[in-house]
ZAMARGU-4260 file (C-alpha; in steps of 0.2 Angstrom, whole numbers, plus 5000, padded with zeros to 4 digits):
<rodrens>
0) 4728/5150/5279 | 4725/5143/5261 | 4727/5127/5256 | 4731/5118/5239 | 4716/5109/5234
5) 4727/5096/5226 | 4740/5090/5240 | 4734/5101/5253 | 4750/5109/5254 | 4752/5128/5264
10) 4750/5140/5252 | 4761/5155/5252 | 4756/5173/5253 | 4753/5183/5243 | 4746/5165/5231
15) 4755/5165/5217 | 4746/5154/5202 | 4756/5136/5205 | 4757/5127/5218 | 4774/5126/5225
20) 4774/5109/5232 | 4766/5099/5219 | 4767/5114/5204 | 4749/5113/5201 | 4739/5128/5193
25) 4728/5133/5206 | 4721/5148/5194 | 4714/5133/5185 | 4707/5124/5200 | 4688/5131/5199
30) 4682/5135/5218 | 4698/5135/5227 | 4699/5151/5237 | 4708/5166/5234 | 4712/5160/5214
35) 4700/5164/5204 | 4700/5154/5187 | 4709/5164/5174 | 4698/5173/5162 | 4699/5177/5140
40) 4693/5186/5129 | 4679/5176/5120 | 4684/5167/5106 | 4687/5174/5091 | 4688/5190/5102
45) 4708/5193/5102 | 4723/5186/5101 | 4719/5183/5121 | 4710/5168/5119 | 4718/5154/5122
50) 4722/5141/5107 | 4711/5126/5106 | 4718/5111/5114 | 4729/5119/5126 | 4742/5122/5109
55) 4752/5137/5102 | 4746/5143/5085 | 4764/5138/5080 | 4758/5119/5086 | 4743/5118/5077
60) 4753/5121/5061 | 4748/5107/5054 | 4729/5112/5054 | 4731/5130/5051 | 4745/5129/5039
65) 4763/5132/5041 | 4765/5149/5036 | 4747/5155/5045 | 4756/5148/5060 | 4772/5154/5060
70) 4762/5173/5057 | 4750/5171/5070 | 4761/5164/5084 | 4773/5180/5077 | 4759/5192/5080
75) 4750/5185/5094 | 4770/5186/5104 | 4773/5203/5100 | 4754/5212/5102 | 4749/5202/5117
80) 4764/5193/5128 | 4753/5190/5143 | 4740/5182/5136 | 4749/5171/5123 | 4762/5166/5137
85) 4748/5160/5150 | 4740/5151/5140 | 4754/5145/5134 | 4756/5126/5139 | 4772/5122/5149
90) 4774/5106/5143 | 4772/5095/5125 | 4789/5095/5119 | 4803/5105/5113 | 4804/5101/5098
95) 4791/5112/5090 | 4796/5128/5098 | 4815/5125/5096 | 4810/5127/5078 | 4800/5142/5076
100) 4813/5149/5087 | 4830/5144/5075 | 4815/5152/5058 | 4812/5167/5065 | 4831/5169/5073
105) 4840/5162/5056 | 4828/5178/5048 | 4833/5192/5060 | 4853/5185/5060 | 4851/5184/5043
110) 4845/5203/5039 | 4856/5210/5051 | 4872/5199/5045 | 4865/5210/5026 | 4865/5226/5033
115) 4881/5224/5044 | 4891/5219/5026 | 4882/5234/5016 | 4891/5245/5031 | 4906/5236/5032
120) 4908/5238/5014 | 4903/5256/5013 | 4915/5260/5027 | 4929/5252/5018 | 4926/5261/5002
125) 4926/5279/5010 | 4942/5274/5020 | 4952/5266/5005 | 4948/5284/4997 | 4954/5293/5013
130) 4971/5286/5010 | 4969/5266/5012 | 4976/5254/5000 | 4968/5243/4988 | 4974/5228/4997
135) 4965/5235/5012 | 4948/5237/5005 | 4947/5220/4998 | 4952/5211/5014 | 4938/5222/5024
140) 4927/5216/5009 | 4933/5196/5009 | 4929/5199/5029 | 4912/5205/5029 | 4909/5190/5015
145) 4918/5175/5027 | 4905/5183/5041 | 4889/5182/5029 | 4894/5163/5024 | 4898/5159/5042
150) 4879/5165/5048 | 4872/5157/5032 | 4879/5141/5036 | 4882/5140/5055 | 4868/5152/5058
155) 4855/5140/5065 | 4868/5131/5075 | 4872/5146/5086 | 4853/5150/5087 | 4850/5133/5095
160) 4866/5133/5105 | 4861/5152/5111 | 4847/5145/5117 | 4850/5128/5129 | 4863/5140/5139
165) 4853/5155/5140 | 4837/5145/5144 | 4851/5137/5156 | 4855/5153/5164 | 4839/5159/5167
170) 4831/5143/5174 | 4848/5143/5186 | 4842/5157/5195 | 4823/5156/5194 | 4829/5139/5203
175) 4840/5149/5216 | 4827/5164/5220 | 4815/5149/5221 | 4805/5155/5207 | 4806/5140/5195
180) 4789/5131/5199 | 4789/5122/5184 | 4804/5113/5174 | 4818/5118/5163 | 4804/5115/5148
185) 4793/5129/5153 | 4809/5142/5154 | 4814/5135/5136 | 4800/5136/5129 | 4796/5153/5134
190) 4815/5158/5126 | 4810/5150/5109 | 4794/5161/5109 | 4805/5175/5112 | 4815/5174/5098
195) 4801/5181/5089 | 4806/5198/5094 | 4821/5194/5080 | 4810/5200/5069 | 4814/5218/5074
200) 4832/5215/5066 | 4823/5216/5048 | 4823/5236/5052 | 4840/5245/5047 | 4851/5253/5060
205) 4839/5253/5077 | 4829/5237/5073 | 4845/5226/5082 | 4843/5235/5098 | 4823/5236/5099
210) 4825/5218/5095 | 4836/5217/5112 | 4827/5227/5124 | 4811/5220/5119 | 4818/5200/5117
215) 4820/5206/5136 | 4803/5211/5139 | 4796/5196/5133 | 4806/5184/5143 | 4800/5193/5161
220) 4782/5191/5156 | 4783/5175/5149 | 4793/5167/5163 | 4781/5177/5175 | 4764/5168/5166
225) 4775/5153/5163 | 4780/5149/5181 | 4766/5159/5190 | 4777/5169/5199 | 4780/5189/5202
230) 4787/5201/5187 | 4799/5207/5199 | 4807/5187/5201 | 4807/5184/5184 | 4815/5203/5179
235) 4829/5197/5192 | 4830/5180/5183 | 4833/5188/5167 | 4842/5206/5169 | 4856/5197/5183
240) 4864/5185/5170 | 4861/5201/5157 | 4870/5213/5168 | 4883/5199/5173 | 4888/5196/5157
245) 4889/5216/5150 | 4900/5219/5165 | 4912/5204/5160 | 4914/5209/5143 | 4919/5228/5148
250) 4931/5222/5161 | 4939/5212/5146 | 4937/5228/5134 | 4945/5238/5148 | 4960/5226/5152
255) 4962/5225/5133 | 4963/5244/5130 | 4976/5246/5144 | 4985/5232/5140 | 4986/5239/5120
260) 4990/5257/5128 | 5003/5248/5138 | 5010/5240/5124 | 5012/5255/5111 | 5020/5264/5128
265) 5033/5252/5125 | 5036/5251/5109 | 5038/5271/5111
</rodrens>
């Protein structure tokens, strides 16, 4: 039988790095049994070590410079998640990550909304010459251009929006499978950092959905280092509202399909 060193509390088993009475990080408590203090690389040594001050790269901006921070945070997300997200501290605001999460977002919404327009416009050139009028090339032209100036504009709004109810979500169910040992601000900041896998948008055609499944891969290991809990919680945590929601929306494709067939049946 282990105790927390801090209040004392049963400690479950298998331990699981926080405390789930009073949350505190038992990997960091030096001599308590069965938690071994949590070890780095060396710094200097990796992207592993942790940042001085108990700060994301992204945090420290204002020493290292904005755009060295906004790189390093980038590369230190994608090469090394594990690392970056448990030294990653769960608390200190949400302001700072909230905005490298709407830079990095607005850049991969913003490539993708480019490529989606080249490809509209391309696809409505070869159809007006299969047969299509004029009339309809420009209005699939005119439509692609309302969706650029809509993401150039709004972009950042949906990013941020995106985020609170997603974070929402996930923290939701951490809190039903019991998972959630720390507060809504560990699960959103783990969501901004994520957003640096928006990057992978800037590739054309697959870069949208390496983008997605890796967005996911990020959000199970960091709400795993985040919260101390198991990979399998935070993969259910994540992938259920995923599923959910992929399920809703081909029920409504479904519905609308047989209500369309339906309807031309009728008008037969």
């Amino acid at each position: 039988m282990t105790q927390c060193p801090n209040c004392q509390a049963i400690l479950p088993e298998p331990p699981e790095r926080f405390c789930p009475n009073c949350g505190a990080d038992l990997a960091a408590v030096v001599g308590a049994p069965g938690y071994p203090p949590p070890s780095y690389p060396p710094a200097g040594g990796g992207y592993g070590a942790p940042p001085p001050g108990g700060q994301t790269p992204w945090e420290r901006r204002s020493q290292i410079g904005f755009v060295n921070a906004l790189i390093e945070t980038t590369k230190q997300v994608l090469s090394q998640p594990t690392a970056f997200f448990r030294s990653m501290p769960a608390t200190g605001g949400i302001g700072d990550p909230l905005l490298y999460a709407v830079i990095v977002g607005y850049i991969g919404l913003f490539a993708s909304t480019i490529y989606n327009m080249v490809f509209r416009s391309v696809l409505t050139s070869r159809l007006s010459r299969m047969g299509g009028s004029d009339f309809e090339r420009l209005a699939g032209f005119m439509q692609g251009g309302v969706g650029l100036v809509m993401n150039l504009i709004l972009g950042p709004l949906f990013i941020v929006i995106g985020l609170f109810v997603s974070a929402g979500i996930f923290h939701l169910v951490l809190l039903a499978l019991g998972g959630a040992q720390r507060g809504f601000e560990a699960t959103f900041r783990v969501a901004c950092y994520s957003q640096a896998a928006s990057i992978f948008n800037i590739i054309p055609g697959c870069g949208g959905l390496v983008g997605l499944v890796y967005a996911l891969v990020l959000l199970v290991i960091g709400l795993s280092e985040a919260h101390g809990i198991s990979r399998g919680k935070s993969a259910t945590a994540v992938l259920v509202p995923f599923v959910l929601i992929c399920c809703c929306c081909a029920g409504l494709a479904a519905v609308a399909a047989f209500g369309l067939a339906g309807a031309l049946g009728r008008m037969r």
